[in-house]
Residue, then its C-alpha position, 0 to 999 in steps of 0.5 A: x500500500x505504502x509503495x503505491x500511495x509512493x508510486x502514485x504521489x511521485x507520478x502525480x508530481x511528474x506529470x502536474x510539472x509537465x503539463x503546468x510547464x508546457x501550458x505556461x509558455x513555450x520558454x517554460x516547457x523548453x526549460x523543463x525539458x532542458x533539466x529532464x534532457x540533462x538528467x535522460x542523459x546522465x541516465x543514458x551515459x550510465x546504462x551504456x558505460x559512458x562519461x562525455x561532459x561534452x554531450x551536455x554541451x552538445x545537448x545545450x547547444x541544440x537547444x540554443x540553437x534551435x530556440x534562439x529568437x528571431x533566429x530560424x535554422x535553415x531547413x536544410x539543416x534541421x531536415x538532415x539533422x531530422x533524417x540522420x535521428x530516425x535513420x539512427x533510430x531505426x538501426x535500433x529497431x533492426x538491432x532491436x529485433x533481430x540480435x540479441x545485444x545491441x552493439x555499442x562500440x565506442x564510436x556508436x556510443x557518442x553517435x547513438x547519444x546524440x542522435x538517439x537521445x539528444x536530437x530526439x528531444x530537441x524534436x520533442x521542444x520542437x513539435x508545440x512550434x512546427x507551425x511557427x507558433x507554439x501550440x501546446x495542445x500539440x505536444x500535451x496531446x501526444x503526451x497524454x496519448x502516450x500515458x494511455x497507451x502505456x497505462x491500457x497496455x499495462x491493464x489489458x495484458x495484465x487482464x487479459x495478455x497471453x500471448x508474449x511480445x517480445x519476450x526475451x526484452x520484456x517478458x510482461x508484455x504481451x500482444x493483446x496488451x499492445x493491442x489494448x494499448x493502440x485501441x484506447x490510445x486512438x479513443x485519446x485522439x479522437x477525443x483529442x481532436x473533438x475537444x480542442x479543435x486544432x487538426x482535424x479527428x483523421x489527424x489527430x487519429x494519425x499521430x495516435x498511431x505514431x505515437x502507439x506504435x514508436x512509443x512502444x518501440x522506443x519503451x522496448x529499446x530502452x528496456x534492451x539497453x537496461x536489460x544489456x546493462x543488467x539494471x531495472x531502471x535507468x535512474x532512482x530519481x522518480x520513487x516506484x518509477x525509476x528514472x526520468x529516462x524511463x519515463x520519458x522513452x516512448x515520447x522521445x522516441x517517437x518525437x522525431x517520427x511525429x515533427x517528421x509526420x507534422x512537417x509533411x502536413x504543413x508542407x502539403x495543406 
């Protein structure tokens, strides 16, 4: 009883920061998640035996770069930045799927650091603005989108999962929980899409999908790092969670692949 009352208060806390934070201002959310940012890769550099004080300032430096007032990055630059990051990522699904360890030699170390983890954020900040103006309903709906699809799938595969997903990775997940998790996570935005009418409901049902699909990749590969470095979470610093790290996986996952979806969509209506 002790550990969920423990469980539940230090959620609360975490998403009340999050939501609070990313309705006050865009420079609110930026500086939220430039702490959480830090912290995912302290934890990240812990999971892959790795200590580069530079990775911070590289983190920085994006940051910087990418938010700095009437300055706009040239496109050419952000869409190789952009295409580099999902290229990197899906290495990791290949590696994910078909080899048991992923290989993280030193050189991939410093590569999959920046454009695994930081460039992934950076195109978390950067999704509440793709349209040139900050709309936070764009980065707190694929949030809460997550948190369904994570919580239904935790439910339903409890309840009623059979059938393993990936077991060697992680034996509690199942299909039918996976399932469970998709199906109630595009109810989260068809409601979405019905109570703040910004995009349009096939919209909105859209990035459900991104978000259900590549959250779940990313919570897999983040379970194989932890499960290569024999640890159960990424950090302590969330009590009966873990790390931040841990529960941010899913959405830094699939960050890139929804400013990616979301620039399409600018460019052609």
């Amino acid at each position: 009883m002790k550990e969920l009352l423990t469980r539940s208060l230090s959620g609360f806390f975490y998403i009340s920061i999050l939501l609070i934070s990313i309705f006050i201002s865009k420079y609110t959310f930026i500086g939220i998640f430039l702490i959480f940012g830090i912290i995912c890769i302290y934890e990240f550099q812990k999971l892959i035996h790795l200590k580069k004080t530079w990775l911070y300032l590289v983190f920085i430096g994006f940051l910087l770069l990418f938010h700095t007032p009437n300055f706009q990055v040239p496109p050419y630059i952000t869409y190789t930045v952009l295409g580099l990051t999902i290229i990197t990522q899906l290495f990791l699904v290949r590696d994910l799927i078909t080899i048991r360890i992923i290989p993280m030699f030193e050189k991939r170390k410093y590569f999959t650091s920046i454009f695994f983890l930081i460039t992934s954020i950076l195109f978390l900040t950067l999704i509440p603005s793709y349209n040139d103006e900050y709309k936070p309903i764009m980065v707190a709906g694929p949030l809460l989108m997550i948190w369904t699809n994570d919580t239904f799938a935790y439910l339903v595969g409890k309840n009623f999962g059979k059938h393993k997903l990936l077991e060697r990775i992680s034996p509690k997940k199942t299909i039918e929980g996976f399932v469970g998790g998709f199906l109630f996570t595009l109810l989260a935005g068809y409601l979405i899409a019905v109570f703040s009418n910004t995009l349009s409901v096939m919209i909105w049902l859209i990035i459900s999908i991104i978000m259900s699909i590549f959250g779940t990749l990313g919570d897999l590969i983040q379970s194989k790092f932890k499960r290569q470095a024999g640890v159960k979470d990424s950090g302590s610093i969330m009590p009966g969670h873990g790390g931040i790290f841990d529960r941010l996986d899913s959405i830094i996952f699939a960050s890139p692949f929804l400013y990616a979806f979301l620039q399409i969509l600018k460019h052609v209506s």
